[in-house]
N, C-alpha and C positions, 0 to 999 in steps of 0.2 A: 860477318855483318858488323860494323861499327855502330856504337850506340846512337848516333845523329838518324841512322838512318831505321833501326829498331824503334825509334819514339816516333820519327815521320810514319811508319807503317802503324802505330797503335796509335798515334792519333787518326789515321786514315778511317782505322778498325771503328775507333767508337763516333767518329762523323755520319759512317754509314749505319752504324745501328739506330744515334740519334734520329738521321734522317728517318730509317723506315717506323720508329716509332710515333712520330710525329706524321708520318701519312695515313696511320690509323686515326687519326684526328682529322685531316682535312679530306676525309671520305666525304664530307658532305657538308653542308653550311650549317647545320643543328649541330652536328659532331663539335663541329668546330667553335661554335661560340656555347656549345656546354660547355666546352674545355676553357675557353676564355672566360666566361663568369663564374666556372670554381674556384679559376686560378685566382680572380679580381672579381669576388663576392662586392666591393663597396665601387666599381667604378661604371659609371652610366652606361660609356662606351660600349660594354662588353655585353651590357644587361640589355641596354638597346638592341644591338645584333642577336643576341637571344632571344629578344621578345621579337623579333623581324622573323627570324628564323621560324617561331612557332607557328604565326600569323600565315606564314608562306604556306606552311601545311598545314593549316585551315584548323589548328590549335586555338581555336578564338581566345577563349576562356582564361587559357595559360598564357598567351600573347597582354592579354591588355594585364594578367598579375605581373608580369614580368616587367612590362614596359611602366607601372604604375611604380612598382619598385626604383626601376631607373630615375624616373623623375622625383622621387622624393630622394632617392643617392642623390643628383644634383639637379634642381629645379633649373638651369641656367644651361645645361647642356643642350647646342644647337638641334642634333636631331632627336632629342626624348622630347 
């Protein structure tokens, strides 16, 4: 096996582990922007779909902390 084609195969190897670790995250749309507002604690965007996220499943309480956060990260973001 020539080295060109050993590095095509381990990059192959870790696309596929990236992938299935990252579908542990898009199990669901809570999953998924938990993931996104740890990763991006200061950005509206992510805090928004978090706080959507909660609201969807009737997380009132935690929905409007989440989305209150969002608008003070940035008062100006279109959907916060």
């Amino acid at each position: 096996m020539s080295k060109s084609t050993g590095c095509i195969i381990l990059l192959i190897l870790l696309y596929t582990l990236g992938t299935y670790q990252r579908n542990k995250v898009w199990k669901d749309s809570l999953s998924l922007w938990e993931d996104n507002a740890e990763k991006a604690p200061n950005k509206a965007r992510a805090l928004n779909g978090l706080g959507l996220a909660y609201s969807d499943r009737g997380l009132t309480d935690k929905a409007i902390e989440i989305l209150n956060r969002a608008l003070r990260v940035d008062p100006n973001h279109i959907k916060a």
